[in-house]
MARBA-3410 file (N, C-alpha, C, O; in Angstrom, 1 decimal):
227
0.8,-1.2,0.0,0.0,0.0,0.0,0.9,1.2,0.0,2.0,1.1,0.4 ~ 0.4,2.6,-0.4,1.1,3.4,-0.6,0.8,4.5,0.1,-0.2,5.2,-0.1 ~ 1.7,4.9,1.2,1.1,4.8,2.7,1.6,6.8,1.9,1.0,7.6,2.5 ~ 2.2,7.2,1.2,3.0,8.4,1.0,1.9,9.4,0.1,2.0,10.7,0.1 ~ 0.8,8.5,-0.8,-0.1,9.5,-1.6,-1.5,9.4,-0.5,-2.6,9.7,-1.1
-1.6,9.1,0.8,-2.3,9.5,1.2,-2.7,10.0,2.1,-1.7,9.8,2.8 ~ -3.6,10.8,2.9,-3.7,12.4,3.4,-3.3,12.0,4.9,-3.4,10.8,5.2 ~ -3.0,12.8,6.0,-2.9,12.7,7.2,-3.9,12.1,8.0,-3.7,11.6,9.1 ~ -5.4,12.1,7.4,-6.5,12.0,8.1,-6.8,10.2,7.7,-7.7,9.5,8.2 ~ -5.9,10.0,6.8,-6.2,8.7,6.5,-5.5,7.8,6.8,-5.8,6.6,6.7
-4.2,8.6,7.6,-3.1,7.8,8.3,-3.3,7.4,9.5,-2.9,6.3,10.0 ~ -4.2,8.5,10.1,-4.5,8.4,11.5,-5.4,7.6,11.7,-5.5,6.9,12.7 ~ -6.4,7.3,10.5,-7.2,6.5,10.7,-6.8,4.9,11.1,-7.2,4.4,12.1 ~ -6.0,4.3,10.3,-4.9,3.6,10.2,-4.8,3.1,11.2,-5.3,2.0,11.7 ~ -4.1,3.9,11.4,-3.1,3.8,12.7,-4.0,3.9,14.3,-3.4,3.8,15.3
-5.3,4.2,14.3,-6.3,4.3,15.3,-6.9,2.6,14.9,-7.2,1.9,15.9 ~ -7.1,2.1,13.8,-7.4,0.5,13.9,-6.5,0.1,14.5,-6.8,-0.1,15.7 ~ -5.4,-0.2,14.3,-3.9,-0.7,15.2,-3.4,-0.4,16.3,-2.3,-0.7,16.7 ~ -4.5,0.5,17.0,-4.0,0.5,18.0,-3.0,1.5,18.6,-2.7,1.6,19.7 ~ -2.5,2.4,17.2,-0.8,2.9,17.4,-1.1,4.6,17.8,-2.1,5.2,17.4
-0.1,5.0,18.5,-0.4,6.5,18.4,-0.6,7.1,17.0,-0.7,6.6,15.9 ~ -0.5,8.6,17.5,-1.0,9.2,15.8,-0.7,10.5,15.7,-0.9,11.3,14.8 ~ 0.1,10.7,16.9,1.0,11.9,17.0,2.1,11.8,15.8,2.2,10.8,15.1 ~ 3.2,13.3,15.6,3.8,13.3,14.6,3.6,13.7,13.4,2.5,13.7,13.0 ~ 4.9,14.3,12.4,4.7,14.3,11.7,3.9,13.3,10.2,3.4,12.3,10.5
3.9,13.7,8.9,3.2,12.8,8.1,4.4,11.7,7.9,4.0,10.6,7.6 ~ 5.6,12.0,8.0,6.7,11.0,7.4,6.7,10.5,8.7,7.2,9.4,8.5 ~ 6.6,10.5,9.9,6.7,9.2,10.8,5.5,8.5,10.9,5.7,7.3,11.1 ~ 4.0,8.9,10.8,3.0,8.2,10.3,3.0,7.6,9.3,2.0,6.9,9.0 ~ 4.3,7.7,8.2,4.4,6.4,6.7,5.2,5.3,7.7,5.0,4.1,7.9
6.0,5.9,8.0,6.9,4.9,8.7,6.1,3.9,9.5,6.0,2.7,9.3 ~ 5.5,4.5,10.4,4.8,3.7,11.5,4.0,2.5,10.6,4.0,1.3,10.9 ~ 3.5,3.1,9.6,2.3,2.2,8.8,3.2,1.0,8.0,2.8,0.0,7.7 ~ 4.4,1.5,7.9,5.2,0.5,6.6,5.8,-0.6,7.6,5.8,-1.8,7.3 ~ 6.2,-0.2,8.8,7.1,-0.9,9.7,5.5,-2.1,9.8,5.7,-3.1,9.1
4.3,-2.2,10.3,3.2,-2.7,10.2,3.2,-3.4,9.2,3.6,-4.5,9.4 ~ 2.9,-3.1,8.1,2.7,-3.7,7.2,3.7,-4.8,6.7,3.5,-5.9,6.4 ~ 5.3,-4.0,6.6,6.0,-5.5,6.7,5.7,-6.4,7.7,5.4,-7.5,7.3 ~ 5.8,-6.3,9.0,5.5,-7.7,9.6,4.1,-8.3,9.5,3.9,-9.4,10.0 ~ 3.1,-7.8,9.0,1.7,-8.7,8.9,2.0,-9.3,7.3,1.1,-10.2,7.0
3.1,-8.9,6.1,2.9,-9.5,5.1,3.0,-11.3,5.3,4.0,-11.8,5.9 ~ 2.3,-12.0,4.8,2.8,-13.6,5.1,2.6,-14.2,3.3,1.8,-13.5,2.7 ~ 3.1,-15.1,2.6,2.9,-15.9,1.4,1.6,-15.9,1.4,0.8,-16.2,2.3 ~ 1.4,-15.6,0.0,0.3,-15.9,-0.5,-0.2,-17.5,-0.9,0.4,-17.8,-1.9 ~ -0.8,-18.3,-0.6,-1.3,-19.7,-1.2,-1.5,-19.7,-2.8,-2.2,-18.9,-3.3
-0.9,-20.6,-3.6,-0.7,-20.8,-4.5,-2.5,-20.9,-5.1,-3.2,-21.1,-4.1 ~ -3.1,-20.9,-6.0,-4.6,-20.7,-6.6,-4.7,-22.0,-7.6,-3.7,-22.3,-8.3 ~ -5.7,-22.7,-7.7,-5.8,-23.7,-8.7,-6.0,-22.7,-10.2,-6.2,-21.5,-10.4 ~ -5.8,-23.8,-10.9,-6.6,-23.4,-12.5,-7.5,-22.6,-12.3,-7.2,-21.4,-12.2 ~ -8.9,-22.9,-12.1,-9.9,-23.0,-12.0,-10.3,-21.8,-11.4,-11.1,-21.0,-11.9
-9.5,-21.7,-10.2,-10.1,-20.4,-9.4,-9.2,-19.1,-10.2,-9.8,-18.1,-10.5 ~ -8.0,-19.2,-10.4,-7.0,-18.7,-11.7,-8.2,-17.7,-12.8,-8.3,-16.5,-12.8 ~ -9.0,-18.7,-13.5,-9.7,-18.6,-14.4,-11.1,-17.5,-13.8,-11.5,-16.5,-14.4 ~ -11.6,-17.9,-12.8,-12.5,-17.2,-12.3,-12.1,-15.7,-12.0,-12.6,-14.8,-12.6 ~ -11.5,-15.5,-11.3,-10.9,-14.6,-10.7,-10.7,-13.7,-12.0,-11.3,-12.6,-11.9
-9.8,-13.9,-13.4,-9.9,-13.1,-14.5,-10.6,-12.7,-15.3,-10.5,-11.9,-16.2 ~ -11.9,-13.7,-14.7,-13.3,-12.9,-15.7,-14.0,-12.1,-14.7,-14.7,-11.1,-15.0 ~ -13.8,-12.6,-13.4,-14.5,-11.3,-12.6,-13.8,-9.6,-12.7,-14.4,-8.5,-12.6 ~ -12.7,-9.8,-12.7,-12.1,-8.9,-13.4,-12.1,-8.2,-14.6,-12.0,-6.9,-14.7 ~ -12.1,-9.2,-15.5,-12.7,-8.0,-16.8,-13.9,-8.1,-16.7,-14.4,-7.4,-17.7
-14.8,-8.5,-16.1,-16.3,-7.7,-16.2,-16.2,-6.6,-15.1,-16.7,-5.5,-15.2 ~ -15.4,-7.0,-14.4,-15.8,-5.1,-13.9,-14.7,-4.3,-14.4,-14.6,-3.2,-13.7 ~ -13.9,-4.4,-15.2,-12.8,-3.2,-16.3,-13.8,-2.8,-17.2,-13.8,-1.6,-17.3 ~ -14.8,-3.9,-18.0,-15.8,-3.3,-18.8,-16.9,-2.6,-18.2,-17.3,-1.6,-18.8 ~ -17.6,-3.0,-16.9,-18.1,-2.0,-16.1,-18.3,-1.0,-15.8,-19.3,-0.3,-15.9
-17.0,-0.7,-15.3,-16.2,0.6,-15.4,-15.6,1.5,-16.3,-15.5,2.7,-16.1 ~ -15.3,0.8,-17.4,-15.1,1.8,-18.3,-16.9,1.7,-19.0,-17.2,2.8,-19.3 ~ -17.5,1.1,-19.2,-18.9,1.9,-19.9,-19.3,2.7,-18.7,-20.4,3.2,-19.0 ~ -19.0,3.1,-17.5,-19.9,3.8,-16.6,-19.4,5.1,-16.9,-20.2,6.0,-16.9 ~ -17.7,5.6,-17.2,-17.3,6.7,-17.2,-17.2,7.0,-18.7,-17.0,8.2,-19.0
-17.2,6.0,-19.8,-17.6,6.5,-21.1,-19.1,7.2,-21.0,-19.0,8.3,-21.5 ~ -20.0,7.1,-20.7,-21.0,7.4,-20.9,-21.3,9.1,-19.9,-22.2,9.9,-20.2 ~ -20.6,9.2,-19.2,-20.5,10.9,-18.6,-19.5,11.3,-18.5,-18.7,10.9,-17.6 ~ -19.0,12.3,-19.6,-17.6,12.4,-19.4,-17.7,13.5,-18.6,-16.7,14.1,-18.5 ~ -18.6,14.0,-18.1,-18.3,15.5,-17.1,-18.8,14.7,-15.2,-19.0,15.4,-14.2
-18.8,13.5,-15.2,-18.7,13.1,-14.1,-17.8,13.6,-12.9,-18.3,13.5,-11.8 ~ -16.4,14.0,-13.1,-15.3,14.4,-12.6,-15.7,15.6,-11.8,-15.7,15.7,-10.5 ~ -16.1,16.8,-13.0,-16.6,18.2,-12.8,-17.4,17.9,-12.2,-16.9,17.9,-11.1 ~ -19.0,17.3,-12.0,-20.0,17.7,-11.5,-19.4,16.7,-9.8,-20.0,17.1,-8.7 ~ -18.7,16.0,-9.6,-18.2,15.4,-8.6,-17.1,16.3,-7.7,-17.1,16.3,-6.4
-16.5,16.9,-8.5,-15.3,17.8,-7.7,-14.4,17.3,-7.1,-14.0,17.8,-6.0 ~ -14.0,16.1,-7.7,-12.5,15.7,-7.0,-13.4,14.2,-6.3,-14.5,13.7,-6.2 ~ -11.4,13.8,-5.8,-12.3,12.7,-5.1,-12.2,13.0,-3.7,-11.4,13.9,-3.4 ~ -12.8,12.4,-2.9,-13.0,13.0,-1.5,-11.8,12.4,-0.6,-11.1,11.4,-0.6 ~ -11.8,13.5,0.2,-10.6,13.0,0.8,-11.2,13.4,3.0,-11.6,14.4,3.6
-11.0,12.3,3.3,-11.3,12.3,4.8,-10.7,13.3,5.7,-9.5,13.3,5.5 ~ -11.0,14.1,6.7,-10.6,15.4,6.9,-10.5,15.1,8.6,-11.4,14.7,9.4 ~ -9.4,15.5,8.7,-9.1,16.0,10.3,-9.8,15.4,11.8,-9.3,16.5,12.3 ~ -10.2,15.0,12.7,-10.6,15.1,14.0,-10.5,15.0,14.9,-10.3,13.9,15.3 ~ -10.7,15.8,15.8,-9.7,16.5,16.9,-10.1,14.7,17.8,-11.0,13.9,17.5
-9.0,14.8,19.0,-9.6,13.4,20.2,-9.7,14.2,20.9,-9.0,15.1,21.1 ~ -10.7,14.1,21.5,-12.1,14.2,22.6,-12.5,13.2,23.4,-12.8,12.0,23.2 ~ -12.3,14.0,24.4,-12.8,12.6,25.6,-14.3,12.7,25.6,-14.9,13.7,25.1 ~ -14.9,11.9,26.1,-16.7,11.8,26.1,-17.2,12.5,26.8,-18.3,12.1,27.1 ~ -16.8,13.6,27.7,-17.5,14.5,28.5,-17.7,16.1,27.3,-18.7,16.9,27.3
-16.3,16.2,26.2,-16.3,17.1,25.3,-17.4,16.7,24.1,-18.2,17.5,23.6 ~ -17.2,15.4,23.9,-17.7,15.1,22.9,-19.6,15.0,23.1,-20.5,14.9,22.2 ~ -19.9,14.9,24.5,-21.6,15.2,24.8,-22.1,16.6,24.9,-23.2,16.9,24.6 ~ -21.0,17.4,25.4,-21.0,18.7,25.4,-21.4,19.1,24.3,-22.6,19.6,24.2 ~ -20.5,19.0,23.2,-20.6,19.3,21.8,-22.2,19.3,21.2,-22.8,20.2,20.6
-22.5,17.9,21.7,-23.8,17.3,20.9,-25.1,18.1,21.4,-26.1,18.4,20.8 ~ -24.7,18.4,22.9,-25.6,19.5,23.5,-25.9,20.8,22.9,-26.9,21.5,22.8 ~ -24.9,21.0,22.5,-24.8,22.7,22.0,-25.4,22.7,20.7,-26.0,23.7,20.2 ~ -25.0,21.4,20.0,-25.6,21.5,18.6,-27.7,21.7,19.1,-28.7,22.3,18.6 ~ -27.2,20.8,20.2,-29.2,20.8,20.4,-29.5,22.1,20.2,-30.3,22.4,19.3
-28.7,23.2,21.4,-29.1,23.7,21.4,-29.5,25.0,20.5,-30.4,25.9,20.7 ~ -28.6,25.0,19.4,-28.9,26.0,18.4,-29.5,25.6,17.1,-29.2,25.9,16.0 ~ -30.5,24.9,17.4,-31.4,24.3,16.8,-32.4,25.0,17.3,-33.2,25.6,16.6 ~ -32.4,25.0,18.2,-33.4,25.7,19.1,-33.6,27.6,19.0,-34.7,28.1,19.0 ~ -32.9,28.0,18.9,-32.2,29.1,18.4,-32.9,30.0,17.7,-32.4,29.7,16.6
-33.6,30.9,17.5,-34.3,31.6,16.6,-33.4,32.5,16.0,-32.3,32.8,16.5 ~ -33.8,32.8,14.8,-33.1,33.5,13.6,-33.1,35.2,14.5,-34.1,35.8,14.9 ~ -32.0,35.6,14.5,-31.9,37.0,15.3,-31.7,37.8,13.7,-30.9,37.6,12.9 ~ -32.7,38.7,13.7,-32.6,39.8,12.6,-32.7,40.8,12.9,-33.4,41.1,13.9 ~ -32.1,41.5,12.2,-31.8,42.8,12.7,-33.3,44.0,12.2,-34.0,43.9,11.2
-33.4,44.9,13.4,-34.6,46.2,12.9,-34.7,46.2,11.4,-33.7,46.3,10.8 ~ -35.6,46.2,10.9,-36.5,46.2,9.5,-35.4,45.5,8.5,-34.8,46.1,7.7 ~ -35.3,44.4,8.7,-34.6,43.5,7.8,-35.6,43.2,7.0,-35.2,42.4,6.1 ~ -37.0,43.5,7.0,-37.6,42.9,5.2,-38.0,43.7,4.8,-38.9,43.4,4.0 ~ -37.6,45.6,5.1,-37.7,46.8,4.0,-36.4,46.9,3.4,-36.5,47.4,2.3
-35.1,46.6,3.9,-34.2,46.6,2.8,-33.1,45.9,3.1,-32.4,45.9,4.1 ~ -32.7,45.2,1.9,-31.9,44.3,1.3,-30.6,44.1,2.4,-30.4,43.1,3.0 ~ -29.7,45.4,2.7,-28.7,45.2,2.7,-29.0,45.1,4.3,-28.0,44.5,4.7 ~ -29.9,45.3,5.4,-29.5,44.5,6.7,-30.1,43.4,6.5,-30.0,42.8,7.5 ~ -30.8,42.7,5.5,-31.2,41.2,5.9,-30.0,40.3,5.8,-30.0,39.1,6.3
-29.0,40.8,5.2,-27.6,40.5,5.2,-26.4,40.6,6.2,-25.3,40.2,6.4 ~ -27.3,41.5,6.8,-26.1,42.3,7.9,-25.7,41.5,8.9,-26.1,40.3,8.6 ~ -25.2,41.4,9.9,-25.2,40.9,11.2,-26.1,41.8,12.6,-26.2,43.0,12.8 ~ -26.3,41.1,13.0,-26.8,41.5,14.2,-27.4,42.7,14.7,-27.5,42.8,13.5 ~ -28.0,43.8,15.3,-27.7,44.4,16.1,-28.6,45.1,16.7,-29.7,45.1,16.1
-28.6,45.8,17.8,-29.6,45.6,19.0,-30.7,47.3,18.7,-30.4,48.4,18.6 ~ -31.5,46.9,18.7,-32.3,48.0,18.3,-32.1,49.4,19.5,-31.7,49.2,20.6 ~ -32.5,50.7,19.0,-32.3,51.6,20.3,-33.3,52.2,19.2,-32.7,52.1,18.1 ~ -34.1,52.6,19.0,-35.1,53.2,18.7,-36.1,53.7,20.0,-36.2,52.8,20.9 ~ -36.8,54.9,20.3,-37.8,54.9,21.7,-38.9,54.7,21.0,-39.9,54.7,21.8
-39.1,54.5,20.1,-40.9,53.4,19.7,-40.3,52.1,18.9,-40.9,51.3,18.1 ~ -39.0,52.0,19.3,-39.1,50.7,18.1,-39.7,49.6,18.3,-39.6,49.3,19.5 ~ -40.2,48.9,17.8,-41.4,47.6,18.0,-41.0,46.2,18.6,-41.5,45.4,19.4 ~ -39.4,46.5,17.7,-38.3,45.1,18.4,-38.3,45.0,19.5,-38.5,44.0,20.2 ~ -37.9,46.6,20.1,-37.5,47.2,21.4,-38.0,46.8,22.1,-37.5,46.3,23.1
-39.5,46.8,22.1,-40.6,46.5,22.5,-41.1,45.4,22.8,-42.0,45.2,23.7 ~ -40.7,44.6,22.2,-41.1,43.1,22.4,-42.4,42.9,21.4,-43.2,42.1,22.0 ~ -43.0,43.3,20.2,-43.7,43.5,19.9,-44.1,42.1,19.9,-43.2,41.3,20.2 ~ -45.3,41.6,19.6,-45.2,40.1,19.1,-45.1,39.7,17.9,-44.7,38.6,17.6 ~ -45.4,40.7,17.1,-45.3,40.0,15.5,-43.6,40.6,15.3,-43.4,41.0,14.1
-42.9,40.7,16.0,-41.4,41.1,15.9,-40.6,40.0,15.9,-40.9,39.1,16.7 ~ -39.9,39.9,15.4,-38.5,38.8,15.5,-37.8,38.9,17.2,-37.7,40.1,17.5 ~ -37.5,38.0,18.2,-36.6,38.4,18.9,-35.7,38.9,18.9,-35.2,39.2,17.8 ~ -35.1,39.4,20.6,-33.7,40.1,20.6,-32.9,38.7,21.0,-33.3,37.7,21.5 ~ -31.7,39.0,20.7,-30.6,38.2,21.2,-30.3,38.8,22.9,-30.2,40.0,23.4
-30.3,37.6,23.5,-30.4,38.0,25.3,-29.6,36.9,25.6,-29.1,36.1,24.9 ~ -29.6,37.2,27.0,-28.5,36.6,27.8,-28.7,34.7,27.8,-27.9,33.8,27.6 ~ -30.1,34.8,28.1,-30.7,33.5,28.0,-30.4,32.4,27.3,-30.2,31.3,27.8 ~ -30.6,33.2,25.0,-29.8,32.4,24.5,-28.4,31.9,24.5,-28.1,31.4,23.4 ~ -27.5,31.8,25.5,-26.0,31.7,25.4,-26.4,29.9,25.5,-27.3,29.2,25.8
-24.9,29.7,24.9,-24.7,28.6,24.6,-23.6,28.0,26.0,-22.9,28.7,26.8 ~ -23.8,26.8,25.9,-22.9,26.0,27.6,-21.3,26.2,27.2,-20.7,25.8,26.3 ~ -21.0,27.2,28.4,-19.9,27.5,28.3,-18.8,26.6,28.5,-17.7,27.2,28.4 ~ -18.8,25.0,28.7,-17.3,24.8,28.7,-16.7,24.1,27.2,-15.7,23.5,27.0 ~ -17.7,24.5,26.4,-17.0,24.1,25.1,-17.4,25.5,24.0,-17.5,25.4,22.8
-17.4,26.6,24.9,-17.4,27.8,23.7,-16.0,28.5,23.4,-15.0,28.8,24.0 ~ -16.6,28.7,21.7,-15.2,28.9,21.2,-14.6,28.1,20.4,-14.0,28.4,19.4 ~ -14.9,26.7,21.2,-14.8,25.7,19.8,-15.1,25.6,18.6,-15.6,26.6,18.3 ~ -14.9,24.9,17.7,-15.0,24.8,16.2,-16.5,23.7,16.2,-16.9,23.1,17.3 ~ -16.9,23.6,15.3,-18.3,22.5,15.3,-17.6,21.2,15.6,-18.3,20.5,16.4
-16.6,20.7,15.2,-15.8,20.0,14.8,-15.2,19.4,16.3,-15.2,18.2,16.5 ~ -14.9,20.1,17.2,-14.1,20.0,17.9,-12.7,20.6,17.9,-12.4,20.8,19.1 ~ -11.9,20.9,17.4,-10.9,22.0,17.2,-10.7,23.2,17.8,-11.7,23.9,17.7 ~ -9.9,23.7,18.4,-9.8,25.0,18.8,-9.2,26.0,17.8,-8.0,25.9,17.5 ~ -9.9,26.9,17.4,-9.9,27.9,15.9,-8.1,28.2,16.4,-7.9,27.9,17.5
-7.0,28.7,15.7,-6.4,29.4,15.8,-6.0,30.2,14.2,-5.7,29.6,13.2 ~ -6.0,31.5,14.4,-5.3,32.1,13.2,-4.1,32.6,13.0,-3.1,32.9,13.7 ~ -4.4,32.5,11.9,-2.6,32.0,11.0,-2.2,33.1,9.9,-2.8,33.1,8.8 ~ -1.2,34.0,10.2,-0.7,34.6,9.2,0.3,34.3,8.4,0.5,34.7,7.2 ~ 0.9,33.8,8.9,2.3,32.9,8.5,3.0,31.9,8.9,2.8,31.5,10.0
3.9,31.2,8.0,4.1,29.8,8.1,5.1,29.3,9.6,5.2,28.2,10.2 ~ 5.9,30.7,10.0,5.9,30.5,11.5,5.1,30.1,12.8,5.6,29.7,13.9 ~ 4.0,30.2,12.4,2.6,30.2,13.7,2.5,28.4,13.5,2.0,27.8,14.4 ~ 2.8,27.8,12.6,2.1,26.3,12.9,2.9,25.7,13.5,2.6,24.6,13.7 ~ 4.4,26.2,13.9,5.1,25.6,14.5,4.8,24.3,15.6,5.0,23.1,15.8
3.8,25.6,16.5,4.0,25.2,17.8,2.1,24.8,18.4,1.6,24.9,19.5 ~ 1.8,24.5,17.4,0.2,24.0,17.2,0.5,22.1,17.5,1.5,21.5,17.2 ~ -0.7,21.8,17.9,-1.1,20.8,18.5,-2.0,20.0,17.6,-3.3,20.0,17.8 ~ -1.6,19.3,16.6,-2.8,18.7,15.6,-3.4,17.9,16.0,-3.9,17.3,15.0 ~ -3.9,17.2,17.2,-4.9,16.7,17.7,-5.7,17.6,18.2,-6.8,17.2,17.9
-5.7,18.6,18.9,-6.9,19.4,19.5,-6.9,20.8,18.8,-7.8,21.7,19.1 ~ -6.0,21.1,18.0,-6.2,22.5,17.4,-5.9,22.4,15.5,-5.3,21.6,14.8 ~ -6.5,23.5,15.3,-7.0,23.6,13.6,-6.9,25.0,13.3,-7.1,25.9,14.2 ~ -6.3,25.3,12.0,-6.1,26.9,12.1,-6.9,27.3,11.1,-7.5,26.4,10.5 ~ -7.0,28.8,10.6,-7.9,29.3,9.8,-6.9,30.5,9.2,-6.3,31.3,10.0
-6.8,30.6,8.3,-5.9,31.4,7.6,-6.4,32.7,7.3,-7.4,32.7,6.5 ~ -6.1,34.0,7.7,-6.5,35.4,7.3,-7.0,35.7,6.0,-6.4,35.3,4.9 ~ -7.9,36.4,6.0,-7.9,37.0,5.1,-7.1,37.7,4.2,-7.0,37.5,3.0 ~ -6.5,38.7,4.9,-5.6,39.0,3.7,-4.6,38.6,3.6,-3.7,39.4,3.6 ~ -4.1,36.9,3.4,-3.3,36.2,3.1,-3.3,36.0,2.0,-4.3,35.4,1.6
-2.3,36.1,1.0,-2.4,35.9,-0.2,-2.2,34.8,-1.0,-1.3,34.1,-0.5 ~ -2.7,34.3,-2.3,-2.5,32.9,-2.7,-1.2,32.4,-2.7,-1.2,31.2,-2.3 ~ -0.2,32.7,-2.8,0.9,32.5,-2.7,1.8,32.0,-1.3,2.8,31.2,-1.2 ~ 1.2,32.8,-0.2,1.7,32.1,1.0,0.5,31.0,1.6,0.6,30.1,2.5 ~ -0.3,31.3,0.9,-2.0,30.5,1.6,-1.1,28.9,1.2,-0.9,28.1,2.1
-0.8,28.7,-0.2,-0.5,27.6,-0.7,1.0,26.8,0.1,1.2,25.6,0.2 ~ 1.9,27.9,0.7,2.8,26.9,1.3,2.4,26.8,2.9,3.1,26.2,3.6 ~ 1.1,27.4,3.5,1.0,27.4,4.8,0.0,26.2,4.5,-0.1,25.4,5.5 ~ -0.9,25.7,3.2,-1.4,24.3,3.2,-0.3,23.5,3.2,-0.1,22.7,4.1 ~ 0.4,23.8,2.2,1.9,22.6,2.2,2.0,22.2,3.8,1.3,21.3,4.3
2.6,22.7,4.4,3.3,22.9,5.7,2.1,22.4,6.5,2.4,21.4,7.1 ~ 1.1,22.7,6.5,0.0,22.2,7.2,-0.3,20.6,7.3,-0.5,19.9,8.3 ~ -0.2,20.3,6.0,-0.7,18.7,5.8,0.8,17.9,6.2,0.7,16.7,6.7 ~ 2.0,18.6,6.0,3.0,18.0,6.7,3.0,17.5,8.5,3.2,16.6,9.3 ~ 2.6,19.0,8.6,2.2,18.3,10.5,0.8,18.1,10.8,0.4,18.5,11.9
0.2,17.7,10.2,-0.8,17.2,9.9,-2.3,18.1,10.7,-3.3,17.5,11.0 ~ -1.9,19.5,10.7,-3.4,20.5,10.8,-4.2,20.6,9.8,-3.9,20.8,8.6 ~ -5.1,20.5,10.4,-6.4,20.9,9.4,-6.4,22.5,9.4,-6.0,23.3,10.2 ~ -7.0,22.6,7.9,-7.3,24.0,7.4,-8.8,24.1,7.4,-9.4,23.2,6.8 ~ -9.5,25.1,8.3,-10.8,25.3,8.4,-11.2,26.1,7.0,-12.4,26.1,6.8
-10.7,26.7,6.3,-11.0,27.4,4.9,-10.1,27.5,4.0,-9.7,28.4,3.3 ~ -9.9,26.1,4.0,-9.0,25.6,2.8,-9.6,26.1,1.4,-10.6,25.6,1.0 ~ -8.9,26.9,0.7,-9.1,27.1,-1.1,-8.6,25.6,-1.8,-7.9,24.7,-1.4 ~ -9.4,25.9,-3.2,-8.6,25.7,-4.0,-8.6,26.8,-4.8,-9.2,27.8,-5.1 ~ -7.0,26.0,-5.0,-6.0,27.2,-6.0,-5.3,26.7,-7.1,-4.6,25.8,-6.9
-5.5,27.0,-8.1,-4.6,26.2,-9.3,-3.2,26.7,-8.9,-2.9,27.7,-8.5 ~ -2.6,25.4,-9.2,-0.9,26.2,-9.0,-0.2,25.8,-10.7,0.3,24.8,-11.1 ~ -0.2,26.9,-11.3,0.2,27.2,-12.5,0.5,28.9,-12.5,0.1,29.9,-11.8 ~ 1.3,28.8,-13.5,3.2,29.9,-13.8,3.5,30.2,-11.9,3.8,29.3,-11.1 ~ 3.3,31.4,-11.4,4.1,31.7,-10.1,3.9,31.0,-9.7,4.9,30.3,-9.5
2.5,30.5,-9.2,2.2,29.6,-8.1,2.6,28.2,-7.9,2.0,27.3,-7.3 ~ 3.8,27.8,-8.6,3.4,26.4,-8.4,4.5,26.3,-7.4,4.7,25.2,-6.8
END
């Protein structure tokens, strides 16, 4: 197996069947996986004719399979977008991980906070937030046909705020110095905005090396500067 074209999250996976830590960079998670895999290799049993024979027609019926499935849509790829690749997750002991599941309850629960006259014009139904101060305003007021205010009440359980949905603890990232000293089991970074494609692409590099997740990972073609 080719433990080197595939992603950090798939190593860990791995390496969480077996039992093995999962700390580390991505080149000591090949290693860990190869050192494995040589000692479980054992001889394969020699195959009669017969099964010889079987085994090559099940085979080309599914080469023919497969190729009439992707002859027939050749924009399969495009409307797919790649092939998927398994992403990041923080370890969590089960008191975080119920926490979590709570909070999700809870903002379900949640009503839509809109801001004063978000359905006379366009640009606050977009806006974020904010608290009415009008002296007849209707919101202010508690009107009933009004949207709520955002109050103390709605807060979400504080020993997992802050967190990522995910589990992660956000940190941001301007440069490829800051992932040094990050924790890729409990922390995930998010890259600035005005980070430009050019450093965005070696702060992914560097990222999948020590194996952090990027919460707003681009794609970027990397063709003339960028590659």
């Amino acid at each position: 197996m080719e433990y080197d074209k595939m992603t950090v999250a798939q190593l860990k996976d791995l390496l969480r069947e077996n039992d093995l830590p999962v700390s580390g960079k991505k080149s000591e998670l090949v290693e860990r996986l190869s050192s494995i895999s040589s000692e479980k290799e054992t001889p394969k049993e020699e195959l009669s004719e017969e099964e010889i024979i079987d085994t090559e027609e099940d085979s080309i019926e599914e080469e023919s399979f497969s190729e009439d499935f992707f002859e027939e849509d050749e924009d399969f790829y495009d409307d797919f977008g790649g092939i998927h690749t398994a992403r990041q997750k923080p370890i969590l002991d089960e008191e975080t991980k119920t926490m979590l599941k709570f909070r999700a309850a809870q903002k379900k629960k949640q009503p839509a906070f809109r801001r004063q006259e978000w359905f006379r014009y366009k640009r606050l139904s977009h806006s974020g937030w904010r608290k009415p101060k009008g002296y007849q305003s209707k919101q202010r007021l508690n009107m009933k046909y009004r949207t709520p205010m955002a109050r103390i009440g709605f807060g979400k359980i504080s020993a997992v705020r802050g967190l990522h949905s995910s589990g992660f603890e956000e940190v941001l990232i301007h440069k490829i110095e800051d992932l040094e000293s990050l924790n890729p089991e409990k922390q995930a970074i998010r890259i600035g905005s005005s980070v430009g494609n050019r450093k965005r692409l070696s702060i992914h590099d560097r990222a999948d090396d020590l194996g952090l997740r990027v919460l707003n990972r681009r794609r970027i073609d990397r063709r003339g500067d960028l590659q």
